[in-house]
C-alpha positions in Angstrom: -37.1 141.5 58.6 -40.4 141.7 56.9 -42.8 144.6 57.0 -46.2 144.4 55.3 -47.4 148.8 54.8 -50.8 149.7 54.5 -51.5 153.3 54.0 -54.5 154.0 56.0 -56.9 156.7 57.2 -57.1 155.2 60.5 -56.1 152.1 62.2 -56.3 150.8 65.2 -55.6 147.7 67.8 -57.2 145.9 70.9 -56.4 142.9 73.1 -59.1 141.6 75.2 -61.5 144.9 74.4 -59.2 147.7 75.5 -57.5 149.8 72.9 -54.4 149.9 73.4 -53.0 151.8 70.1 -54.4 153.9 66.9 -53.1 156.1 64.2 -55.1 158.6 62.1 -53.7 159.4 58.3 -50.5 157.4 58.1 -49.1 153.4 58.2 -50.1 150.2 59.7 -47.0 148.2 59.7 -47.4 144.4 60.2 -43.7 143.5 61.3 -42.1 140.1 61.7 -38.3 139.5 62.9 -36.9 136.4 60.7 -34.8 134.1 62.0 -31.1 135.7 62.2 -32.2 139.2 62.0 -30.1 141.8 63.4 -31.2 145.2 64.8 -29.1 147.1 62.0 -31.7 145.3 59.9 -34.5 146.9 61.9 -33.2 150.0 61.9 -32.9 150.1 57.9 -36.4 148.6 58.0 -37.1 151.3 59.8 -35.1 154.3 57.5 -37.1 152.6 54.5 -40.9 152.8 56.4 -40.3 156.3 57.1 -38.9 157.4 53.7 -40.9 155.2 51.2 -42.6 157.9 49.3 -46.5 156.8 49.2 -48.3 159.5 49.8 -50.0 161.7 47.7 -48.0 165.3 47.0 -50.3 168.1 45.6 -50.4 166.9 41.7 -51.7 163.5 43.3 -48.5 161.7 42.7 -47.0 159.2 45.5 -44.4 161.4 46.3 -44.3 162.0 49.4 -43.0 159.9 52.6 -44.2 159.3 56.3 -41.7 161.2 57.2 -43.1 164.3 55.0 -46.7 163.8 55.8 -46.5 164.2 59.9 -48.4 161.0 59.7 -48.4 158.5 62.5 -47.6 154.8 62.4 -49.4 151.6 64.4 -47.2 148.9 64.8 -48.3 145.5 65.0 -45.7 142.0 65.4 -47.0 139.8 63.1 -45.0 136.1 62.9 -47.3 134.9 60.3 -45.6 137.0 57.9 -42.6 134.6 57.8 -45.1 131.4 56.7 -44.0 129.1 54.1 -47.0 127.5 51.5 -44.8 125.9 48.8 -46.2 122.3 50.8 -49.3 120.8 51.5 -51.8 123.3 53.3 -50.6 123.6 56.5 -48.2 127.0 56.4 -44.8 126.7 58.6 -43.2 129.2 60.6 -39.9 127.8 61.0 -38.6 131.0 59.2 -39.9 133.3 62.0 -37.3 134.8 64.8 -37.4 133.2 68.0 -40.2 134.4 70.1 -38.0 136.7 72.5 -35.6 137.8 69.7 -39.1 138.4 67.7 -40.0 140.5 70.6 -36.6 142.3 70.9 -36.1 143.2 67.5 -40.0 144.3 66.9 -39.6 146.7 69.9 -35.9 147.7 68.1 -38.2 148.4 65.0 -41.0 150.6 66.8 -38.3 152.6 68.5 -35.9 153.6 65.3 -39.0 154.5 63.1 -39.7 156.8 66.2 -36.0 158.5 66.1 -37.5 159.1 62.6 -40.0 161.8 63.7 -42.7 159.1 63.6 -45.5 159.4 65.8 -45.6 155.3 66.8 -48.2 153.5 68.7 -47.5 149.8 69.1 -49.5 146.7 69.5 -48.6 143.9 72.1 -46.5 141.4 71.2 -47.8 137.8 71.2 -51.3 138.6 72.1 -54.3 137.9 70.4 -55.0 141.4 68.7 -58.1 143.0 66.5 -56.8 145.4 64.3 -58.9 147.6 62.4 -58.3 149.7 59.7 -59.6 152.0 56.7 -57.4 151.1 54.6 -56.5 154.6 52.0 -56.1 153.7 48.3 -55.6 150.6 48.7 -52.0 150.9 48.7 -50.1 147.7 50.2 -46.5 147.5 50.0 -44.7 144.5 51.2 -40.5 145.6 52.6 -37.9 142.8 53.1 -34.5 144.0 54.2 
């Protein structure tokens, strides 16, 4: 599985105008299940989101975790992740999980970063989706497990 992080402020997402999930201080996690993923590779996707240490601590350092912070998490499937550019312009997907195991393990993800003690709000999978975000830092970290 592949997670893109963005420590953010705030983030939110909508489908069709409604919101339909938001964090404050904490993580938007763009997720994407590859093709042969398993949910023990979820749930260590999972372990790693909530214990990667990239938040400040009180000398300023990143050294503190999700998990430490009390911060909450959006998380939003996102197949695109899996594209392949090494040809032509056009980027392929063929990498990407099947749409219903995409689905299954991305709800698999959501659910064991929650057994973490994150506070998790989801977006919908396979729907058209405006996400907004401030993002804090920047700080980007791209997770493959």
């Amino acid at each position: 599985m592949r997670a893109l992080l963005q420590r953010v402020a705030h983030a939110s997402v909508k489908v069709e105008g409604e919101l339909i999930g938001r964090t404050g201080p904490g993580l938007l996690v763009l997720v994407c299940a590859m093709d042969g993923d398993t949910e023990a590779q979820a749930e260590q996707l999972a372990a790693k989101t909530a214990k990667l240490r990239v938040f400040a601590d009180d000398a300023g350092r990143m050294n503190r975790a999700l998990s430490d912070t009390g911060g909450g998490a959006l998380v939003v499937s996102q197949f695109t992740l899996a594209a392949d550019t090494r040809r032509g312009n056009r980027p392929g997907f063929s990498a990407a999980a099947a749409p219903e195991v995409g689905e299954r393990l991305y709800h698999h993800y959501a659910r064991a970063l929650a057994a973490h003690g994150v506070a998790v709000e989801t977006g919908r999978f396979g729907a058209d989706m405006k996400v907004e975000l401030l993002n804090d830092g920047p700080v980007t970290i791209w997770l493959e497990v």
